[in-house]
N, C-alpha and C positions, 0 to 999 in steps of 0.2 A: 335500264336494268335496275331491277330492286336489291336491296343491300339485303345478303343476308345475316341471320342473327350473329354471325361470327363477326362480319362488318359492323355490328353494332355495339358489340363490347369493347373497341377500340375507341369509346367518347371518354372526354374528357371528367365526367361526373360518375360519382362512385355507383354501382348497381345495388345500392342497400335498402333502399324504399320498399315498404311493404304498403297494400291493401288494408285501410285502417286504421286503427287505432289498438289493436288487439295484442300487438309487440311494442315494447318499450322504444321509444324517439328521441331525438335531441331536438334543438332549437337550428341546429345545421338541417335536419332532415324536413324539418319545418319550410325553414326557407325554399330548400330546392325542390319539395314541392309546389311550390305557393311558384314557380317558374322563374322566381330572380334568382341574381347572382346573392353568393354570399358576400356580406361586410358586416362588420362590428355594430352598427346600426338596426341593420334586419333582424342579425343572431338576437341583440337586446328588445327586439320588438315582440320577436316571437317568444325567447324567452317569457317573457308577461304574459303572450297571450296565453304560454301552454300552464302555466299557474292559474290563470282565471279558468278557462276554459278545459283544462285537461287535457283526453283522447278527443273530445269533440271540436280543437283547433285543427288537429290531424286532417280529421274524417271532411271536413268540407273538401279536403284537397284529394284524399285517397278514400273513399267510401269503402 
């Protein structure tokens, strides 16, 4: 039986990811799309990345 979308807003990960680059992100939204868990480590990697790279860190993840 397939979950429906109601089944699905009971995950553990927040529903805030958008498509893009086009709305404002943190280095949390970074990470969990990039499919890891968050840690102090990741948050600081992405951090950098979204400084070098800007919306175009995003978009490899959410086009």
């Amino acid at each position: 039986m397939k979950e429906s979308p109601e089944d699905m807003s009971t995950s553990s990960r927040p529903s805030r990811l958008y498509t893009g680059g086009e709305r404002p992100f943190d280095p949390e939204d970074l990470v969990m799309a990039s499919g890891h868990d968050i840690t102090p480590e990741r948050l600081e990697l992405a951090k950098q990345l979204i400084e070098e790279k800007g919306a175009a860190a995003i978009e490899r993840y959410l086009p």
